[in-house]
C-alpha positions as CSV (number, residue, x, y, z in Angstrom):
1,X,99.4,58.9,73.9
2,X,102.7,60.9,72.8
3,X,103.3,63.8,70.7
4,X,106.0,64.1,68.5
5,X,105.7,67.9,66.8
6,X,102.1,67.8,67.7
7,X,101.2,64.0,66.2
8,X,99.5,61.7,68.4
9,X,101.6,58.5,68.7
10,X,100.6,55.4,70.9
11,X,104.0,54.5,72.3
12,X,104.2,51.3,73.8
13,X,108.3,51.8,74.8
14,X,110.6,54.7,75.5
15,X,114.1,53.5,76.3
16,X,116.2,56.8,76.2
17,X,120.7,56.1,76.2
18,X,122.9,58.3,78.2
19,X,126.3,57.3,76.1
20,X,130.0,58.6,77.3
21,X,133.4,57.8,76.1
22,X,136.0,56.8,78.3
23,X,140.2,56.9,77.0
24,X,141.6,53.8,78.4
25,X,145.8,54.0,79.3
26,X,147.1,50.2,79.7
27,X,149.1,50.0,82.7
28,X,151.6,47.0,84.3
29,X,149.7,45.3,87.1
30,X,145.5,45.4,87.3
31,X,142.7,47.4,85.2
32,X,143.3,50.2,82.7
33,X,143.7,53.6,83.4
34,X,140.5,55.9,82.9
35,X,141.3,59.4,82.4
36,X,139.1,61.2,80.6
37,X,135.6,60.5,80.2
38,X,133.4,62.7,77.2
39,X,130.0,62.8,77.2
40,X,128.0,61.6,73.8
41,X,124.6,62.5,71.8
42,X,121.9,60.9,73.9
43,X,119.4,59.0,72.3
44,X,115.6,57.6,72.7
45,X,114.5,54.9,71.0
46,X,110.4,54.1,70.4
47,X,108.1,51.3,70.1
48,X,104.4,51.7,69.4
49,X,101.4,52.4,67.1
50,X,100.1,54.8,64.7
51,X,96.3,54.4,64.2
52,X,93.4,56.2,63.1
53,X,91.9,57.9,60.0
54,X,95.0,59.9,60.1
55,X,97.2,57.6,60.2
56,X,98.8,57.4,56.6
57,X,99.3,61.2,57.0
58,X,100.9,60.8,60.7
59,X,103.6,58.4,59.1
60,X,104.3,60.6,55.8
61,X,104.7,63.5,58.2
62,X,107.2,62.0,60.3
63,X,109.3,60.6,57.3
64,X,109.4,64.0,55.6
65,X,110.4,65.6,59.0
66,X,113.4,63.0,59.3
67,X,114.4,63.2,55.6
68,X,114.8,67.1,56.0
69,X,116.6,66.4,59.1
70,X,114.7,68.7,60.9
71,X,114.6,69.2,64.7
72,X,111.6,67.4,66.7
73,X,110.0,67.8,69.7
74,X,108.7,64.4,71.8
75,X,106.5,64.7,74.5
76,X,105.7,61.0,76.3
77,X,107.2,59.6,79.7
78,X,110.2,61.2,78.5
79,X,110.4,64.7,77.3
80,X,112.7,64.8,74.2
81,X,114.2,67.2,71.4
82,X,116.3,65.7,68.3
83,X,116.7,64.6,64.9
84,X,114.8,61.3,63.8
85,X,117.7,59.0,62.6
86,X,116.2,56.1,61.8
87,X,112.2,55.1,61.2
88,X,110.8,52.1,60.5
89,X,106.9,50.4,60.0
90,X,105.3,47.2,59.9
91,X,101.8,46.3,59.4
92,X,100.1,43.2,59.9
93,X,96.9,42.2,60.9
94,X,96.5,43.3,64.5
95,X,96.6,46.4,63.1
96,X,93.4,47.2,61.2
97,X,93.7,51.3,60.8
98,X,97.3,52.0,61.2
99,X,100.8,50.4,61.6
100,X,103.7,49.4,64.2
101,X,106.5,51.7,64.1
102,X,109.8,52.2,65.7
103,X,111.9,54.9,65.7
104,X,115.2,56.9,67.2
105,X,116.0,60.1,68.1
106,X,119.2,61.5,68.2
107,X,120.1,64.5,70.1
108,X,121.9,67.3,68.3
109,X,123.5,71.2,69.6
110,X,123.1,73.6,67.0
111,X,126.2,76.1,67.0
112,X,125.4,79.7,67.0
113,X,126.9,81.9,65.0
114,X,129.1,84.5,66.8
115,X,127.4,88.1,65.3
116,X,129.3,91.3,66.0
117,X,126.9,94.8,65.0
118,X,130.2,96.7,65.0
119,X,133.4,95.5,64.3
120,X,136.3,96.1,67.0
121,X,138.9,99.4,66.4
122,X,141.9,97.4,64.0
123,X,144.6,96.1,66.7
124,X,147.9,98.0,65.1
125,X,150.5,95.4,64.3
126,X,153.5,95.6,66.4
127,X,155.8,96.5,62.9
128,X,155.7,100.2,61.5
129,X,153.3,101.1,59.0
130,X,155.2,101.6,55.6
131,X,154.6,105.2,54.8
132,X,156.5,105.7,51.3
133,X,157.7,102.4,49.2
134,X,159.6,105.0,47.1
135,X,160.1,104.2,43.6
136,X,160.6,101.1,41.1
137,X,162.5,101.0,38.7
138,X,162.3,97.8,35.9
139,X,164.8,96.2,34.6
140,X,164.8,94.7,31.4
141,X,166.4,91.6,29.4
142,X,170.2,91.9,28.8
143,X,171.0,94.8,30.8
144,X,174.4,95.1,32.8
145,X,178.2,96.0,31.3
146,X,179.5,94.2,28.6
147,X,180.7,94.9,25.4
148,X,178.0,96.9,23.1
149,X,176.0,97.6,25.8
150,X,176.8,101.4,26.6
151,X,174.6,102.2,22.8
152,X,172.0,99.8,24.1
153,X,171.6,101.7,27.4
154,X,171.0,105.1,25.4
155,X,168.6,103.9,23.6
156,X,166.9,101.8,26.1
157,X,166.6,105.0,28.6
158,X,163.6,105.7,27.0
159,X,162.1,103.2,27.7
160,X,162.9,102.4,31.0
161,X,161.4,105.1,33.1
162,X,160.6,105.1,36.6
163,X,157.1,103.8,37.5
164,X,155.5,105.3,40.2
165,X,153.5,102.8,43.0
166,X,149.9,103.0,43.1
167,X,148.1,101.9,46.1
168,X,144.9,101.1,46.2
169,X,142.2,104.0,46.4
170,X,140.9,104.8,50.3
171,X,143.9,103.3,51.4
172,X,146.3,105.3,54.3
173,X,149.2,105.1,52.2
174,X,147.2,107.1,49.1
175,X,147.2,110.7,48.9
């Protein structure tokens, strides 16, 4: 007997897969160049029986666990924890009260997130802080010297006053 997430499972084969990958360099004379070698997900694959009065349940468990993709505990010869990738049943009629299965389980590292309570003092930035932009001033379609434009400008002055920069409120530079 086995347990995966606390189901009974008769398992009849375990054969668990310890993967790498290896990057091959050809060279002149004799066998490639190895130089790096980069371990893979592990994997288990499973061979047995589900049977018993609880049997239809056992099976629509485990395919509602793998469809979530949720993580899963195996207990058997071989202690295991992974994802179900692939499940499969048969029945036939050596089987009176449950089914054949096979299964594999994949090995997955969930990534932590990186929490910080308080966030660090800002790191100045090696440039000066801009303490006054000054003023803008806008300029407008058609203006420059030319002929007619000296009424123009007397006119326009009006309308072309200084704008004062606004910064955002809390900001350093607002006062």
């Amino acid at each position: 007997m086995a347990l995966i997430n606390g189901m009974y499972i008769t398992v009849q084969s375990e054969s668990p897969s310890f993967p790498v990958t290896v990057t091959e360099q050809p060279v002149e004379k004799g066998i490639n160049l190895i130089d790096h070698v980069q371990a893979q997900a592990r994997t288990l694959s499973l061979s047995g029986i589900i049977a018993g009065p609880k049997a239809a349940k056992t099976r629509a468990d485990i395919i509602s666990v793998k469809d979530k993709g949720q993580i899963v505990s195996y207990v058997g010869r071989n202690g295991f924890v992974g994802v179900i990738t692939d499940f499969s049943t048969a029945t036939d009629y050596t089987t009176a009260d449950g089914m054949t299965f096979s299964m594999e389980l994949r090995e997955v590292r969930v990534a932590a997130a990186s929490y910080v309570d308080t966030l660090p003092p800002p790191i100045k930035a090696q440039a000066a802080p801009i303490v006054n932009s000054g003023t803008k001033q806008t300029k407008g379609k058609g203006e420059g010297t030319g002929k007619g434009k000296d009424k123009d400008k007397e006119k326009d002055k009006d309308k072309d006053k200084v704008q004062q920069v606004k910064f955002k409120p809390g900001s350093k530079w607002n006062k």
